[in-house]
C-alpha positions in Angstrom: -27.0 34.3 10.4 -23.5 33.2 11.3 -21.3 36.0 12.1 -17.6 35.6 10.6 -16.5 39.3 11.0 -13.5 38.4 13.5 -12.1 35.9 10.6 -10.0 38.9 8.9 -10.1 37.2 5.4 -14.3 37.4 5.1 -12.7 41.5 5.0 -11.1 40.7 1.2 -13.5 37.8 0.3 -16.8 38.3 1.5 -19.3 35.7 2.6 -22.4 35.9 0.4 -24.0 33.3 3.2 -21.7 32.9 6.4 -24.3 30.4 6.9 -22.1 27.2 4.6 -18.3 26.3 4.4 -16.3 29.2 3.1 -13.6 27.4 0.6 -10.6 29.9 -0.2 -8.8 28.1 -2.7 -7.2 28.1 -6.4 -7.4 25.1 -8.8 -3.9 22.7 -7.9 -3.5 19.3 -7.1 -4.0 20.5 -3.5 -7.0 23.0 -3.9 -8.8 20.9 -5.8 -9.2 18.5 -2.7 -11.3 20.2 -1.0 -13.6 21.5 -3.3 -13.9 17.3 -4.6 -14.2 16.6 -0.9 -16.9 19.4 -0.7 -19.1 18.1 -3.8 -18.7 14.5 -2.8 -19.9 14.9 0.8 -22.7 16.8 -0.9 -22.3 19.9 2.2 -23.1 23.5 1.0 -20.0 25.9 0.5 -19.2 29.1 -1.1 -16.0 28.9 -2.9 -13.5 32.5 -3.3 -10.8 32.0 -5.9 -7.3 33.1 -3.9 -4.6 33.0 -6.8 -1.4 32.3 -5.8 0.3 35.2 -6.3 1.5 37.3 -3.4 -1.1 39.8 -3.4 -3.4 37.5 -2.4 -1.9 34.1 -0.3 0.6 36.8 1.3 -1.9 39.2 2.4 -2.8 39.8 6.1 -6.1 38.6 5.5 -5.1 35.0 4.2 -2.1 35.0 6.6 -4.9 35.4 9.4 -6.3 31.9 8.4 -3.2 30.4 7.3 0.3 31.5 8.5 1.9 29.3 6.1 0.3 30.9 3.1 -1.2 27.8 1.1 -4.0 27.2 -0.3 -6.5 25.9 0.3 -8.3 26.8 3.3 -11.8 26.7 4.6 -13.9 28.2 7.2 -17.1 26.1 9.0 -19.9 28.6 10.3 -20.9 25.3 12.3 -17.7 23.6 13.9 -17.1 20.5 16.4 -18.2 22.9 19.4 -21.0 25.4 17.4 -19.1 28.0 16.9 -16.7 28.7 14.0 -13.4 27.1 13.0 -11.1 27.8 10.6 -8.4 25.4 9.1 -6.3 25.0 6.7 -3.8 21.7 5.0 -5.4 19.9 2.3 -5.1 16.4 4.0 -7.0 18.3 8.0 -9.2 19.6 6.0 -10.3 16.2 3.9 -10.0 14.5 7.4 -12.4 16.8 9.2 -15.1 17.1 6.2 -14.7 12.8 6.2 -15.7 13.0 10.3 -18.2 16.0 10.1 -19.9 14.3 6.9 -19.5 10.5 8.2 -18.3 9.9 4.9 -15.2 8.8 2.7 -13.5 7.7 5.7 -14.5 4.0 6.3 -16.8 2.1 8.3 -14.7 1.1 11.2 -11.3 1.8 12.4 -9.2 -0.5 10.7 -10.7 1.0 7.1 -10.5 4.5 8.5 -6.4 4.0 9.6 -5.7 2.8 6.1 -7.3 5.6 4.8 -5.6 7.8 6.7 -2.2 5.7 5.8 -2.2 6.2 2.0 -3.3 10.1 2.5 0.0 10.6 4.8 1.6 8.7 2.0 0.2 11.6 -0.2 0.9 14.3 1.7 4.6 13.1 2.8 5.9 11.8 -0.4 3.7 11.6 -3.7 3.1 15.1 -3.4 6.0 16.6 -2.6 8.2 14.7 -4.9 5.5 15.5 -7.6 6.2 19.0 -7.3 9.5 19.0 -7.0 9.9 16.9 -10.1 8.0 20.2 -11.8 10.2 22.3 -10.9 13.3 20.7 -12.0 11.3 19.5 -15.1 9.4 22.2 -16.1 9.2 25.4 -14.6 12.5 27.0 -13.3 14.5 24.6 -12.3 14.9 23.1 -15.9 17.6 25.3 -16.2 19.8 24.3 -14.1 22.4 22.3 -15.5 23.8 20.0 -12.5 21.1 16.9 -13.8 21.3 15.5 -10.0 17.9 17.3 -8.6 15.9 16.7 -11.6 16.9 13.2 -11.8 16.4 12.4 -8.1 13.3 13.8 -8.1 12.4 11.6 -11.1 13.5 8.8 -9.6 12.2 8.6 -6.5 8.5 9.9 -8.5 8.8 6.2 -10.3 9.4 4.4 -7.5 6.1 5.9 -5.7 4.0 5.3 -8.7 5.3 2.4 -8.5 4.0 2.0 -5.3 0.6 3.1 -5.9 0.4 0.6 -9.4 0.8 -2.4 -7.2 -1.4 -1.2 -4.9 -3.9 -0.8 -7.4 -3.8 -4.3 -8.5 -7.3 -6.3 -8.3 -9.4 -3.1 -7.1 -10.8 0.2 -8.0 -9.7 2.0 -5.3 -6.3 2.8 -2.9 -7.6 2.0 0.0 -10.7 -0.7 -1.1 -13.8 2.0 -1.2 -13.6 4.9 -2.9 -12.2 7.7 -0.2 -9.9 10.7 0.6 -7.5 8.8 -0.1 -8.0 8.9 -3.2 -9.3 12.4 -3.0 -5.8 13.0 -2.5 -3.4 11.1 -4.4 -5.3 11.0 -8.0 -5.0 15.2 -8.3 -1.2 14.8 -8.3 -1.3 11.8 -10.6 -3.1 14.5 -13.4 -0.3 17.0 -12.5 2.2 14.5 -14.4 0.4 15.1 -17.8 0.4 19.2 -16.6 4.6 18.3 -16.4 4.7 17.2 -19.6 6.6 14.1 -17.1 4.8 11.2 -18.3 7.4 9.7 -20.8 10.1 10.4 -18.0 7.9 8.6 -15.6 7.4 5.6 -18.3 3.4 6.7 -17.5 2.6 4.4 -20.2 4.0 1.2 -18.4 1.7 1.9 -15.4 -1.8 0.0 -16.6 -3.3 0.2 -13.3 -2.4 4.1 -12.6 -4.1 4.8 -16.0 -7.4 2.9 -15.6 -7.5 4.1 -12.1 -7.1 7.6 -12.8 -10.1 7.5 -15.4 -12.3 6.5 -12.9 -11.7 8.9 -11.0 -12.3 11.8 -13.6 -15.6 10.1 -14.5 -17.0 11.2 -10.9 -19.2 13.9 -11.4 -18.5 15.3 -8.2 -14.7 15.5 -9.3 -15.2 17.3 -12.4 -17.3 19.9 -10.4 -14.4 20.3 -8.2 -11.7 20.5 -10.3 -12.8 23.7 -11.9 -14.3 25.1 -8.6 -13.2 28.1 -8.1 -12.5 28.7 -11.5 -9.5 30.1 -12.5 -11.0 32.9 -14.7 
């Protein structure tokens, strides 16, 4: 049995079987990632709900595995070399579970850099302009009264769904297959509907997004991993 006792976090979540992927996470458009990556590649995992308050992604033990205290994270008993690694970022960790598993990735490496393209267009833009818009929309920033964030935020969201609605055009998938990149960017797209955003965004004139996104809450493997860990 693998020993993980020098990983400090295994001291406030336990491994039941050090043995499989531990997945420290909470259900957001970026935790969900890696447990949809996780069910999709089909690898075992144990998953430990970290909530995002700062009892538990400010605590010594998290901080040990990630310094920048986000979620999610993961631990492999089995890494590159053997031995244990621990990582964390949504869009490493989707990258290494795509080389380990040899899947969702592409076939060669033109497919796999265009992959790799639309996730850094995730992670660089799509997401955080997502969650800014949320903030200024939503949650606290609502209440400021200077419209200038909120609307920047809401304008620079349409123009990168607008992005992704062309790119949708003629096929299922961002990136032809199905992938990480789309492991990536569809989480956010459901966080517009959480923002109560969609009429702001004109959601409705976005055809593609909207067909697109269905498909990808069909996948069994994604409705697994959107409630994994569970928030209750």
């Amino acid at each position: 049995m693998t020993d993980l006792s020098h990983f400090p976090i295994t001291r406030k979540w336990p491994a039941t079987n050090p043995d499989v992927i531990q997945l420290y996470s909470f259900p957001t458009p970026n935790g969900v990632k890696a447990s949809i990556m996780l069910e999709e590649i089909g690898l075992p995992y144990e998953a430990h709900k970290v909530t995002l308050s700062d009892a538990d992604v400010k605590s010594p033990e998290f901080l040990s595995l990630n310094p920048n205290n986000k979620i999610p994270a993961i631990i492999d008993p089995h890494g590159p070399d053997g031995a244990p690694i621990g990582l964390f970022e949504s869009g490493a960790i989707l990258i290494y579970l795509a080389e380990k598993s040899g899947k969702l990735m592409g076939s060669n490496p033109v497919e796999k850099a265009k992959i790799i393209q639309w996730l850094m267009f995730q992670m660089g833009g799509l997401g955080p302009m997502l969650g800014q818009l949320g903030f200024f929309f939503k949650f606290a920033g609502a209440a400021i009264e200077d419209p200038r964030p909120r609307d920047r935020y809401i304008n620079e969201s349409k123009r990168l769904l607008a992005v992704l609605e062309k790119q949708l055009e003629g096929q299922d998938w961002i990136a032809g297959d199905y992938s990480i990149a789309d492991i990536a960017i569809a989480p956010w797209l459901r966080a517009i509907d959480f923002y109560e955003a969609g009429a702001v965004l004109d959601w409705d004139n976005h055809p593609n997004l909207d067909a697109y996104l269905d498909r990808f809450q069909e996948r069994p493997a994604v409705q697994k991993g959107l409630v994994t860990p569970p928030r209750d």
